[in-house]
DRENKOL-114874 format. One record per residue: residue number from 1; x, y negated, z negated of N, C-alpha, C, O in turn. Coordinates in steps of 0.001 Angstrom, whole numbers, plus 500000, padded with zeros to 6 digits. Each point is the difference from the previous one (the first is absolute). Layout:
<pts>
[NUM, [X, Y, Z], [X, Y, Z], [X, Y, Z], [X, Y, Z]]
...
</pts>
This chain:
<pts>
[1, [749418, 347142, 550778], [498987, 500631, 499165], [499415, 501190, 500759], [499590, 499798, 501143]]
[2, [500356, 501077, 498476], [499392, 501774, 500858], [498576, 499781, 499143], [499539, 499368, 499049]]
[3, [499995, 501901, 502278], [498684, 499801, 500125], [499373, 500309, 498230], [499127, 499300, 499487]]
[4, [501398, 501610, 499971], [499621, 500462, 498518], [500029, 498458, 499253], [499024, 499335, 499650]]
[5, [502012, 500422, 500261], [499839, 498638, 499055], [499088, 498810, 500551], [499486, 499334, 499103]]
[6, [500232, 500293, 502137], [498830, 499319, 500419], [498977, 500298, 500022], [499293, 499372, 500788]]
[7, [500065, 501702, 498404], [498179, 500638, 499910], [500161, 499864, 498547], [499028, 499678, 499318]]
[8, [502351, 500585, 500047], [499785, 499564, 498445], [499396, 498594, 499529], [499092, 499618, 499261]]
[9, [501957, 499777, 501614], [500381, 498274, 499538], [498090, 499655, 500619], [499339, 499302, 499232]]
[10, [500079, 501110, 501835], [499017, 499299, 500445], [498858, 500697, 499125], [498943, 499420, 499756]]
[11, [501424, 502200, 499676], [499134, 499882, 499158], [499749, 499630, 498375], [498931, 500075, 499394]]
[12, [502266, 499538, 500131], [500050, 499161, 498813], [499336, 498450, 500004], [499198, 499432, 499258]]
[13, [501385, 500253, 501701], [499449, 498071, 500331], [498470, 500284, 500902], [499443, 498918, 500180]]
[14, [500051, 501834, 500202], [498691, 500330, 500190], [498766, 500189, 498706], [498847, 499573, 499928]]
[15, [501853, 501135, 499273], [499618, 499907, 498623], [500163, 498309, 499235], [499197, 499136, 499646]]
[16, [501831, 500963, 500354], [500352, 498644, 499186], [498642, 498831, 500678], [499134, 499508, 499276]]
[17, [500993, 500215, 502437], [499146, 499551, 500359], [498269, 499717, 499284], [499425, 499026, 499515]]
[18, [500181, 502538, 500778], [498785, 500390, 499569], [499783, 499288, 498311], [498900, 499656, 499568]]
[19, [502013, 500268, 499887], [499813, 499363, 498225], [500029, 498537, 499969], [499927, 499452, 498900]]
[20, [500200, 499631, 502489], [500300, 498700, 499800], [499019, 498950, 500092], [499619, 500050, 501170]]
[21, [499959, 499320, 498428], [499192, 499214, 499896], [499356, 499036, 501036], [498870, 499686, 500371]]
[22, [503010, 499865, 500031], [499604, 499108, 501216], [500083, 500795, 501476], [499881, 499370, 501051]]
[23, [500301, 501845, 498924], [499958, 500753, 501494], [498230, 500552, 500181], [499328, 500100, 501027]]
[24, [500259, 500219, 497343], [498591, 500290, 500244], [499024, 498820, 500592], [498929, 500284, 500537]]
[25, [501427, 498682, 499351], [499156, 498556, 500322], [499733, 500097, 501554], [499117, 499576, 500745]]
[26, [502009, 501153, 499410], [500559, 499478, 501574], [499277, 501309, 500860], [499465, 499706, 501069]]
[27, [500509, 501784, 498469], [499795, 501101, 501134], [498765, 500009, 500572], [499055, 499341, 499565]]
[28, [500900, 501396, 501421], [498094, 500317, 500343], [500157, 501262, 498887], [500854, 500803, 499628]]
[29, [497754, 498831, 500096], [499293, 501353, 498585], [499820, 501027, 500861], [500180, 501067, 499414]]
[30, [499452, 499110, 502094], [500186, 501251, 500393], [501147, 500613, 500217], [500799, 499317, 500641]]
[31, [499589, 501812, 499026], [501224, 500980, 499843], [501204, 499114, 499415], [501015, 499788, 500664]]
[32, [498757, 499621, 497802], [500864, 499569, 499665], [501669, 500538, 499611], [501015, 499306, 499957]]
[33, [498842, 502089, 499803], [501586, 500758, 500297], [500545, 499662, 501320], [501205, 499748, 499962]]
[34, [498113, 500159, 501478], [500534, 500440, 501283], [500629, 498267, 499647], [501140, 499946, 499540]]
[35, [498331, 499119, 500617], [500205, 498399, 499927], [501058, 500151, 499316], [500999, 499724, 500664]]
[36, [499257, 500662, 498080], [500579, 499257, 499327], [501623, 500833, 500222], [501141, 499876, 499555]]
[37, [498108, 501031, 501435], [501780, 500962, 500156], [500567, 499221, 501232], [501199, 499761, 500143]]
[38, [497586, 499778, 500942], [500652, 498823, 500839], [500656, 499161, 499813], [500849, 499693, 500838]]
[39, [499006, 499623, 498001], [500461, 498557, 499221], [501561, 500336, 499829], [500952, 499292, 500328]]
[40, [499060, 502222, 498957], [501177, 500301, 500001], [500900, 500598, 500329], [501160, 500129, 499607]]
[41, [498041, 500391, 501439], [501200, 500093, 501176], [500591, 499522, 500971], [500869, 500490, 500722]]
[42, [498291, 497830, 499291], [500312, 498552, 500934], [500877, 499289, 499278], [500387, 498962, 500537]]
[43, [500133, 501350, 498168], [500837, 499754, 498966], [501235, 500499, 499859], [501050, 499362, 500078]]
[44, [498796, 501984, 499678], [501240, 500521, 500157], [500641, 499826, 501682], [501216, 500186, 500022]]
[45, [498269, 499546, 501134], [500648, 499819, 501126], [500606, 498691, 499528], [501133, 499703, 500377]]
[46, [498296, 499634, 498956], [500353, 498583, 500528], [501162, 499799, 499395], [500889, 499399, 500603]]
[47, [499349, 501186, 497783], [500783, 499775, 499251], [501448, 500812, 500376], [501156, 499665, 499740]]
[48, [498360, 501458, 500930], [500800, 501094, 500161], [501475, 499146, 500777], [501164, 499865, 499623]]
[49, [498180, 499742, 501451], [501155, 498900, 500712], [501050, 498923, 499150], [500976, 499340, 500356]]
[50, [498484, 500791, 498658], [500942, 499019, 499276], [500781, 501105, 498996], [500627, 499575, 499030]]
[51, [499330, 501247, 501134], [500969, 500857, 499076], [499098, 499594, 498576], [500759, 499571, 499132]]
[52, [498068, 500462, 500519], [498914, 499479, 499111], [499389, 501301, 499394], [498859, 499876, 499555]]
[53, [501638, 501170, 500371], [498729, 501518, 499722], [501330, 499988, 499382], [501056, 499619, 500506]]
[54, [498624, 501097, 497730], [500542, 500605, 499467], [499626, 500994, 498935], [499735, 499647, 498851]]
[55, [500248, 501782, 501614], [499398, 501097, 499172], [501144, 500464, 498519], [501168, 500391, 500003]]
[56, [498115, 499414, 499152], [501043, 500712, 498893], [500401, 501157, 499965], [499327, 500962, 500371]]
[57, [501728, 499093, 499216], [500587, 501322, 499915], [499128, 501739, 499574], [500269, 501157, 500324]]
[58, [498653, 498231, 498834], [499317, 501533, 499539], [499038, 499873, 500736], [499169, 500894, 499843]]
[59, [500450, 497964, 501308], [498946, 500092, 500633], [498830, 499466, 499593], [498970, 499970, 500675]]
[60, [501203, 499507, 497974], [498273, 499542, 499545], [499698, 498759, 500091], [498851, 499640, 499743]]
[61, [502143, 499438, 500650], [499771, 498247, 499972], [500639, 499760, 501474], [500895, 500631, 500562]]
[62, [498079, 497839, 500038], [500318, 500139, 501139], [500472, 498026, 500041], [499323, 499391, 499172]]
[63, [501570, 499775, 501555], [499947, 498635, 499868], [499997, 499965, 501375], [500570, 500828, 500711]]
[64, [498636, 497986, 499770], [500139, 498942, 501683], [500246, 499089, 499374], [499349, 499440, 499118]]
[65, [501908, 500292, 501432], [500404, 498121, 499949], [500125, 499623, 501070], [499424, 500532, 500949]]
[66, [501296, 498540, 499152], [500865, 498948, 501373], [500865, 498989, 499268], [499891, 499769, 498796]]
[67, [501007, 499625, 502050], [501134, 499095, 499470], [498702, 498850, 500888], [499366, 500353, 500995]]
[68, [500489, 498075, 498216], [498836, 499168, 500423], [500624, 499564, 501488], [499406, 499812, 501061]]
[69, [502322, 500078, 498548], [500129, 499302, 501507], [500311, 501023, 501403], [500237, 499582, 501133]]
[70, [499689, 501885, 498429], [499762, 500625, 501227], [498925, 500781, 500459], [500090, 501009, 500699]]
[71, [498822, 498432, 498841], [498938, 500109, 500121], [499300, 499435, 501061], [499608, 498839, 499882]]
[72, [500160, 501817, 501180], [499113, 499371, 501042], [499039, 501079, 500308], [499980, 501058, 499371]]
[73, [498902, 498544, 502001], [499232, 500755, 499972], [499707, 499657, 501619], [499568, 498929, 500425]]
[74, [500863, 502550, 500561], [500130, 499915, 501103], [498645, 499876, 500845], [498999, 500639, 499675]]
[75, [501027, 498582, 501323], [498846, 500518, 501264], [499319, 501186, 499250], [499147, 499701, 499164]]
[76, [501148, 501649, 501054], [499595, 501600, 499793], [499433, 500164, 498813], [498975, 500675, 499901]]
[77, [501637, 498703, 498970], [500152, 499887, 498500], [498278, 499436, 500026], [499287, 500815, 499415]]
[78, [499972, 498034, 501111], [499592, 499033, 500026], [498803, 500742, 500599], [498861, 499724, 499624]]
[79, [501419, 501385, 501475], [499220, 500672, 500655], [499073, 500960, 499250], [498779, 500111, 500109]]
[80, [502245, 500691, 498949], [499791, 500911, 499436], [499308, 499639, 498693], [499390, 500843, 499342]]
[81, [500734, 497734, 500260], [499309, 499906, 498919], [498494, 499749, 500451], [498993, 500574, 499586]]
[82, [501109, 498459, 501331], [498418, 500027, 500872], [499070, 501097, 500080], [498776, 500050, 499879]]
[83, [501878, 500592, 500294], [499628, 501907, 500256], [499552, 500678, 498917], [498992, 500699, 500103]]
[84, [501820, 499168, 498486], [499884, 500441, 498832], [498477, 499187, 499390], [499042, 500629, 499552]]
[85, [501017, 498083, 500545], [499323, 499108, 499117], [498763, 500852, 500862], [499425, 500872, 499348]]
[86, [500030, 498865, 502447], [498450, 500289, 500105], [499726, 501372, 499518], [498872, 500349, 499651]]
[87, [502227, 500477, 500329], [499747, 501387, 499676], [499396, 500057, 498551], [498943, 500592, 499778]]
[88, [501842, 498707, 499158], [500262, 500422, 498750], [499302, 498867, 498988], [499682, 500080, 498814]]
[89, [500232, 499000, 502006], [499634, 498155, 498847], [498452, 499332, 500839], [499629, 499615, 501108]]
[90, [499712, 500632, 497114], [498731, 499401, 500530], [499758, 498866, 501013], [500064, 498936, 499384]]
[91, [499698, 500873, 501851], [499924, 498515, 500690], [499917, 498736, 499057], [500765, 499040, 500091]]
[92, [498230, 501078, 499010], [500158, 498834, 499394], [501182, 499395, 498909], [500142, 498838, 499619]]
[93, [500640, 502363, 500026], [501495, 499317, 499254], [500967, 499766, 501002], [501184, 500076, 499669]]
[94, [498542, 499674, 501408], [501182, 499579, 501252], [500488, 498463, 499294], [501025, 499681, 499397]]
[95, [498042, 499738, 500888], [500281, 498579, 499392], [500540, 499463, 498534], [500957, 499254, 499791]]
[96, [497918, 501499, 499025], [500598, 499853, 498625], [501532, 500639, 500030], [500892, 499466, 499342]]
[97, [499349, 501704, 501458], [501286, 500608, 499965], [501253, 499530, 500022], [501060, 500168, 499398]]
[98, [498406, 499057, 501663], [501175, 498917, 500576], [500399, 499125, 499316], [501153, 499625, 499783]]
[99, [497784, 499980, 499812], [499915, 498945, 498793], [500553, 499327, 498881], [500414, 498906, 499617]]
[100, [499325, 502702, 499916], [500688, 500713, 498539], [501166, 499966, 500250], [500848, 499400, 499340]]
[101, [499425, 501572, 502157], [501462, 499747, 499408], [501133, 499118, 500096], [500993, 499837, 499291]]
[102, [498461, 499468, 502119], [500804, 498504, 500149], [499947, 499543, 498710], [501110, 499971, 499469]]
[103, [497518, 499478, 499499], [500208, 499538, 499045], [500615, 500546, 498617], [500354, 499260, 499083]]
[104, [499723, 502162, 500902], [501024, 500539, 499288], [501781, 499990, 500273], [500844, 500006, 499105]]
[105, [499390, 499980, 502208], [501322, 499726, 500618], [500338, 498629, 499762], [501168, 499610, 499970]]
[106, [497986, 499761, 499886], [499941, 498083, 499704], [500419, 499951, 498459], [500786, 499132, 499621]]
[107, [498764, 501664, 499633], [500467, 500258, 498358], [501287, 500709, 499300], [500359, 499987, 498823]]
[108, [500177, 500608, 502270], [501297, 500611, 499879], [501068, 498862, 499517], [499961, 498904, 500560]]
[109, [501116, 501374, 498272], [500851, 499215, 499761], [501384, 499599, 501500], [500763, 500786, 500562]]
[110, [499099, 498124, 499588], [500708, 499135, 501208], [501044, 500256, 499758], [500658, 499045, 499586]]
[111, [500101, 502357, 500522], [501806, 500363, 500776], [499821, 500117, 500896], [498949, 500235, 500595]]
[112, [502659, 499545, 499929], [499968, 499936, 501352], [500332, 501364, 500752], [500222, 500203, 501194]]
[113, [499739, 500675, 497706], [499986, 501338, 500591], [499673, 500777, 498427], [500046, 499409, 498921]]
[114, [499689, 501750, 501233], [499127, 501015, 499070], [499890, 501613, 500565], [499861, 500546, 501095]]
[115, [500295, 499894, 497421], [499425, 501603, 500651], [498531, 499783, 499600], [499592, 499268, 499098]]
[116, [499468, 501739, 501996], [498799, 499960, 499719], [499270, 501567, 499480], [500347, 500999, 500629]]
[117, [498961, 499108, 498577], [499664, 501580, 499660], [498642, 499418, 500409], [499410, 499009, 499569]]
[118, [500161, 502124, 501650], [498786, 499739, 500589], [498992, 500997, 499158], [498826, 499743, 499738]]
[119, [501965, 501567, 499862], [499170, 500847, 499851], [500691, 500847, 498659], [501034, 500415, 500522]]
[120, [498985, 500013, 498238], [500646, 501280, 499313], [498996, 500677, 499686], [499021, 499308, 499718]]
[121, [500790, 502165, 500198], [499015, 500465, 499954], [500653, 501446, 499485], [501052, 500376, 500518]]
[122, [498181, 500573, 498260], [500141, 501175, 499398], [499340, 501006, 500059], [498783, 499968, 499818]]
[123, [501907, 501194, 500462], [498263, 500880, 500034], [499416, 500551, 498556], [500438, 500658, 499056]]
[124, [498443, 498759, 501276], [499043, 499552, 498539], [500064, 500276, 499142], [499955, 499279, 499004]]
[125, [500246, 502481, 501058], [500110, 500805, 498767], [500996, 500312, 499036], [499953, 500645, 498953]]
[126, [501389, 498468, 501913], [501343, 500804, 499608], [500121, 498923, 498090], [499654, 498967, 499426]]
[127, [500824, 501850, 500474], [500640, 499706, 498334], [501625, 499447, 499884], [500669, 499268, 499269]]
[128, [499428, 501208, 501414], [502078, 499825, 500404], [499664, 498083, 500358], [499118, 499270, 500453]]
[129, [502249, 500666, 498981], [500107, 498569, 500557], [501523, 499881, 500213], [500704, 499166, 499431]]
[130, [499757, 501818, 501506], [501306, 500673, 500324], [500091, 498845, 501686], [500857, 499172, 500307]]
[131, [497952, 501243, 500409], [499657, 499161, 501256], [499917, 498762, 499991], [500573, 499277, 500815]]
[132, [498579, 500263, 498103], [500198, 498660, 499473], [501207, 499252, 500110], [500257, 499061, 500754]]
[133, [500673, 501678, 498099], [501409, 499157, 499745], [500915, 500261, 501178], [500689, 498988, 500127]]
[134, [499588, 501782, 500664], [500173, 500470, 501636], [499858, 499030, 500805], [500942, 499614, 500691]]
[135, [497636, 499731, 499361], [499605, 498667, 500760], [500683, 498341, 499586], [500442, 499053, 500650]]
[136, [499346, 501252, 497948], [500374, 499288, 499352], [501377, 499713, 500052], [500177, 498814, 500278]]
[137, [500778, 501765, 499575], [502010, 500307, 500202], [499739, 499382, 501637], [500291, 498841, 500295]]
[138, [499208, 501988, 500533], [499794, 499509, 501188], [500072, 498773, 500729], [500754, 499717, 500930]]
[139, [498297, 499544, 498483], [499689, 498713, 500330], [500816, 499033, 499195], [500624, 499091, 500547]]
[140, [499373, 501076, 498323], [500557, 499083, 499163], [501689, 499869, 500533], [500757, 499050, 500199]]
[141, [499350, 502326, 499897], [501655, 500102, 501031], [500007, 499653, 501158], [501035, 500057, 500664]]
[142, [497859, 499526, 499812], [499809, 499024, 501644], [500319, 498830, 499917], [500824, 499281, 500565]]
[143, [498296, 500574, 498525], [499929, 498110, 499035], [501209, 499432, 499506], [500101, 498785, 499831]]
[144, [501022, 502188, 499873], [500821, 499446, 499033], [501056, 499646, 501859], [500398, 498892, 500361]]
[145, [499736, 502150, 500254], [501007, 500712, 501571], [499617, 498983, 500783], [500976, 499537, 500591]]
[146, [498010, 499910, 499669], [499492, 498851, 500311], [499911, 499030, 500017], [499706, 499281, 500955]]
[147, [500700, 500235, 497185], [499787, 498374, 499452], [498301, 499146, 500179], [499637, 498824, 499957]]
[148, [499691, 502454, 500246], [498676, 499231, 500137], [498878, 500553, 499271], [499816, 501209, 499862]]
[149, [499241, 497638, 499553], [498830, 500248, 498402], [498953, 501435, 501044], [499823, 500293, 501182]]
[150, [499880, 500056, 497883], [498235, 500524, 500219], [498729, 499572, 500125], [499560, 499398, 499020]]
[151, [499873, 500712, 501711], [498223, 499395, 499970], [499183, 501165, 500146], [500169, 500760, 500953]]
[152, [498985, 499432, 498199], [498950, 500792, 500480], [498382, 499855, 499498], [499931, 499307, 498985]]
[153, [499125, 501049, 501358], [498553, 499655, 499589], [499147, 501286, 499356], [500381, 501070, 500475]]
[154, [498741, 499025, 498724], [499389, 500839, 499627], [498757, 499693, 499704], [499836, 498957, 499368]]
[155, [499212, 501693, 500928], [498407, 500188, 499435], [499803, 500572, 499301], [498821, 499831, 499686]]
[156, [501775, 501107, 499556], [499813, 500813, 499319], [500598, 500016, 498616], [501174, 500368, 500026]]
[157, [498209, 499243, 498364], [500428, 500158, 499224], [500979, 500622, 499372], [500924, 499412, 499437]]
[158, [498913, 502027, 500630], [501048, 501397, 499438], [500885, 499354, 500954], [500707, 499423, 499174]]
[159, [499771, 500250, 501926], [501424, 499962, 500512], [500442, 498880, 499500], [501181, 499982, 499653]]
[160, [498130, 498999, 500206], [500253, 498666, 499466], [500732, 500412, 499164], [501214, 499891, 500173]]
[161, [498224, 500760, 498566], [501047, 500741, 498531], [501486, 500139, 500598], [500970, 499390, 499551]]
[162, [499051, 501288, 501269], [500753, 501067, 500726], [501329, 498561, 500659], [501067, 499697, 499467]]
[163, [498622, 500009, 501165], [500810, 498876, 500424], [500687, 499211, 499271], [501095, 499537, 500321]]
[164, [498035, 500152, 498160], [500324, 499106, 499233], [501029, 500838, 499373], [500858, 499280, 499489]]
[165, [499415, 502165, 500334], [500438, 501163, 499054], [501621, 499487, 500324], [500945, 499555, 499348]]
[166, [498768, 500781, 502018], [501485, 499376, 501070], [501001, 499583, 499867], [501182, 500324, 500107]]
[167, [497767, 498263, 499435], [500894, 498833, 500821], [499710, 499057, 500353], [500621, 498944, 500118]]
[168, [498151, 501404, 500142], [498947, 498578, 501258], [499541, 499186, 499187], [499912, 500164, 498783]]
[169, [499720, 498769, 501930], [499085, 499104, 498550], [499474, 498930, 501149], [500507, 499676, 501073]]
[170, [498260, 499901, 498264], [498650, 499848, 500812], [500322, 498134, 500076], [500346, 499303, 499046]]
[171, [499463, 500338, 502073], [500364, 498558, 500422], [498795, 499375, 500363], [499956, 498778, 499859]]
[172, [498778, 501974, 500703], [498930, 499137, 500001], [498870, 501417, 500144], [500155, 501220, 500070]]
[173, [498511, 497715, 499926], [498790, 501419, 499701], [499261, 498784, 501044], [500093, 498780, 500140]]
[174, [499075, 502421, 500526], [498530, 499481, 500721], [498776, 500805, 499617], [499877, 501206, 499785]]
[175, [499175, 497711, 500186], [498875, 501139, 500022], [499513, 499777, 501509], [499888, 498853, 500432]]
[176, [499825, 502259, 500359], [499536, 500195, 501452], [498121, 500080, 499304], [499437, 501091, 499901]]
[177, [500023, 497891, 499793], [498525, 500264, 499695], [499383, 500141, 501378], [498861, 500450, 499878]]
[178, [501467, 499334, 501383], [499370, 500948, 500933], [500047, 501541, 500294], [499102, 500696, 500473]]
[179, [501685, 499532, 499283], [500628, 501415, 499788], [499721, 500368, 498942], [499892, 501221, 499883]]
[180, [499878, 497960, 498944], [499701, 500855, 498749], [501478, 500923, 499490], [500071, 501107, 499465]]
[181, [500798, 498126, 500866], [501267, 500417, 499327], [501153, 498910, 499184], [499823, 498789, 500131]]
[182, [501374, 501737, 499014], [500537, 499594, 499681], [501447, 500183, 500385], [500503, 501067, 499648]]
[183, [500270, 498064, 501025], [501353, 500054, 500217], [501059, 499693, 499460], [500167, 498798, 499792]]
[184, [500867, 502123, 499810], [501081, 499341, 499550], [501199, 499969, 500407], [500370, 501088, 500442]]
[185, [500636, 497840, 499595], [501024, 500169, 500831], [501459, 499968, 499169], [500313, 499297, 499039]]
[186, [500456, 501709, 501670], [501121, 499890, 498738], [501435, 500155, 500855], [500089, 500293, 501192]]
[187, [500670, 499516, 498164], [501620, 499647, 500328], [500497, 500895, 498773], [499585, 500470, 498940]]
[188, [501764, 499466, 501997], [501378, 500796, 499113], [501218, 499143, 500799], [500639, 500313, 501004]]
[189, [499419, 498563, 498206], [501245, 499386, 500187], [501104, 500150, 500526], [499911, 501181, 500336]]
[190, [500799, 498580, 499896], [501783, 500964, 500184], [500256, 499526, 498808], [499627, 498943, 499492]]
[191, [501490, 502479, 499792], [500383, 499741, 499053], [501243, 499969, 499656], [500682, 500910, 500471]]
[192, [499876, 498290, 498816], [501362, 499860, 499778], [501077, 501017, 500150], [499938, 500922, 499186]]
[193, [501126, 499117, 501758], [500719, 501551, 499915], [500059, 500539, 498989], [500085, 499482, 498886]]
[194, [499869, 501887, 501455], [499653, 501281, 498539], [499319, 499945, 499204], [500260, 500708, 499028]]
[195, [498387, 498360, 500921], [498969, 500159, 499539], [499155, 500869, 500282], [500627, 500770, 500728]]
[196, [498240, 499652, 499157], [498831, 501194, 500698], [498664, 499214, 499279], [498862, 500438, 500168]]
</pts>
């Protein structure tokens, strides 16, 4: 990835960030742009290693995944998030954070391996949904090259639509009433050869 396409990708999912529900719970309210560009740029490192960053072709949609079983998270990895969180995450969501997401990772459907979409994200304004289906061919052509389902989570309604438009379809809901949010979690099966 060159340096041009990594100020795109971090500033699309910087945006995307800033609109999410459950990242706002989490930042310090002072200089909430600088935080929330930390978040995602401790993200894209992390994902980057897994061959996980994928910018669309016209540039306007951005995806982080990981394959679940090569997913680890090094010494440095571990360091750097330490680093990110006092910089960027109110002290007091250290704990609910953890929390959340062990107990959201606890709700994930039980394969023994999975692609994971950590992150898809659009820049806001665009009308094209050229990037969209780009991501979409993408992954779904991972999923099929692979033999392995989809998981991914959303807070956010409009993408919810968006997921469901797909492909995806919703396997369980939480309400986070500490957080004051709603989660939903969805899959894309593998599908029968030459299906889509």
């Amino acid at each position: 990835m060159n340096k041009s396409d990594r100020d795109i990708i971090i500033s699309i999912v910087t945006r995307a960030f800033e609109e999410n529900p459950r990242v706002q719970t989490m930042i310090k309210k002072s200089n909430p742009s600088r935080n929330v560009r930390l978040m995602t740029e401790y993200a894209y490192q992390l994902v980057e290693k897994f061959d996980g960053v994928y910018l669309s072709a016209d540039k306007t949609t951005v995806l982080f995944y990981y394959r679940e079983s090569q997913y680890r998270r090094s010494f440095m990895d571990t360091l750097e998030y330490g680093k990110m969180f006092l910089k960027a995450i109110r002290p007091s969501q250290l704990l609910p954070t953890l929390k959340r997401e062990k107990y959201i990772k606890s709700l994930r459907q039980d394969y023994e391996d999975y692609i994971y979409v950590w992150i898809l994200a659009s820049v806001p304004d665009s009308t094209s949904i050229r990037g969209l289906a780009d991501i979409r061919d993408h992954l779904f052509g991972l999923s099929e090259r692979l033999k392995l389902p989809i998981l991914i989570e959303t807070t956010v309604e409009k993408v919810l639509k968006l997921y469901r438009y797909v492909g995806f379809e919703v396997y369980h809901t939480w309400d986070d009433t500490e957080a004051d949010i709603k989660v939903w979690f969805l899959e894309r099966k593998l599908k029968p050869a030459g299906k889509r």
